[in-house]
N, C-alpha and C positions, 0 to 999 in steps of 0.2 A: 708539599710535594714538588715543588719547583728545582729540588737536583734530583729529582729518581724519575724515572721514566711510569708511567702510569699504565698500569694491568691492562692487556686487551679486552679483561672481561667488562672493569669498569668504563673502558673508551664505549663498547659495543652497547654497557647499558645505558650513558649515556646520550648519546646517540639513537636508541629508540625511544629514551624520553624524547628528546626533541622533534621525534616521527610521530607519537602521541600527542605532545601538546602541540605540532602543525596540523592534522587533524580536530583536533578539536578548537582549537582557532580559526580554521576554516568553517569551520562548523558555527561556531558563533560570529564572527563574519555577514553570513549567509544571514543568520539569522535576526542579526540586529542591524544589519547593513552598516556595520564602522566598518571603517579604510583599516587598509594593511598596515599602515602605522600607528594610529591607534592600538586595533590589536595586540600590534606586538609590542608596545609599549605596554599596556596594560598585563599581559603576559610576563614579562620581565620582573614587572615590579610585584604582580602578586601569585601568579601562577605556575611558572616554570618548575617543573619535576611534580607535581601533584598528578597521581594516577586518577582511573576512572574510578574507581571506588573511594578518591577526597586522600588518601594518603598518604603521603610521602615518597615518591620513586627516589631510584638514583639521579643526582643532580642531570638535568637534561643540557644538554651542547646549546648552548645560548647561539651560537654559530651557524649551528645548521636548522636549527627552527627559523630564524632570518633568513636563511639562504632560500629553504621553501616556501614559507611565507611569499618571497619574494618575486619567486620563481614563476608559481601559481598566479601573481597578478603580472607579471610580466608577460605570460607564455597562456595566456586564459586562453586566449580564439583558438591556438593551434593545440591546446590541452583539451579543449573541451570540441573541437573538430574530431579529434582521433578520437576518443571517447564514443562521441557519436557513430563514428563510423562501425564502430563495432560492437553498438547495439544491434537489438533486432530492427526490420526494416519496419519504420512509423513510431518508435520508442523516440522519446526527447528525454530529455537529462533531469527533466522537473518530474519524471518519472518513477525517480530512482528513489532510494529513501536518503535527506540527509547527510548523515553519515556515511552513507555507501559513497555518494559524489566526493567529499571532503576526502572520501580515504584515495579513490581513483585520480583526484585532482594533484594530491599532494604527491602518490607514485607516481604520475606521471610526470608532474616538474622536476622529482629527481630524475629518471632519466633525460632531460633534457639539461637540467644547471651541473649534474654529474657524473658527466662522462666515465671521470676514473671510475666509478664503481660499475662492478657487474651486473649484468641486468639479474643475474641468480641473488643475489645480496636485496639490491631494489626490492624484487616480487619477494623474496623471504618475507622481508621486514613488514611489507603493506600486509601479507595476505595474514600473518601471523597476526595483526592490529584489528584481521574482519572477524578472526575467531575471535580475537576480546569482545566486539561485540554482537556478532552473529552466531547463528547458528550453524552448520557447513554446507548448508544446501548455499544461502548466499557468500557463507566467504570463499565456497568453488563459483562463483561467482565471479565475486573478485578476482580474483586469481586468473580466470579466463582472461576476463576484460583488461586486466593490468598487462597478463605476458605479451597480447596480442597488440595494444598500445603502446607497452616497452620495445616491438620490435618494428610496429610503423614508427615512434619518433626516433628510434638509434639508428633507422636506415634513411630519414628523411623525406618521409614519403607524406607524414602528415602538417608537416613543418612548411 
């Protein structure tokens, strides 16, 4: 494929693979307490584009799972500040389940390492990631928590 130009639908799937497996490397992360390079080392070699149900997605953006990966341990204090802030008052982040942190941590490092994208693109992609594994009561959840965080860190307020 290196003379044709590459379908937007395959860029787009992609692209959520890579929003997938940063969520769920966050998640294992967390959970086994390995570094961000580990990680994504680990993820390269044997995970990249494997959905939540073990099977084969479209190949995931090797690109942009690094990017957030990255982003996330770069931008923790002021990712997980705004976050805070817009929990209820007395809520802490060890609160939350998991997964919910991992999804909120990783929307929120893209809006900060990705400007060019829309903050409408951003919240699509995460909140559509809480229905893969929530129910809708928490991926409105989501949703809240991430549009109200996408719009403290693109204004700089939790930065």
């Amino acid at each position: 494929m290196s003379d044709q130009k590459v379908p937007f639908e395959v860029i787009r799937a992609r692209r959520a693979g890579a929003r997938l497996a940063a969520v769920q490397a966050l998640y294992e992360m967390e959970q086994t307490e390995k570094s961000a390079k580990a990680t994504i080392r680990a993820f390269m070699e044997d995970r990249l584009g494997i959905g939540p149900d073990e099977r084969p997605i479209e190949e995931a953006d090797p690109d942009l799972f690094k990017s957030i990966l990255n982003a996330v341990v770069a931008h923790q204090v002021a990712i997980d500040t705004a976050i805070l802030a817009r929990l209820a008052d007395g809520w802490k982040l060890t609160r939350l389940d998991s997964t919910t942190r991992a999804i909120l941590r990783a929307g929120a490092a893209e809006f900060i390492a990705h400007q060019e994208l829309s903050s409408a693109v951003i919240l699509d992609e995460y909140v559509s990631l809480a229905y893969d594994f929530f129910d809708e009561t928490e991926a409105k959840f989501v949703n809240a928590v991430l549009q109200n965080v996408g719009q403290d860190l693109r204004a700089g307020t939790a930065a």
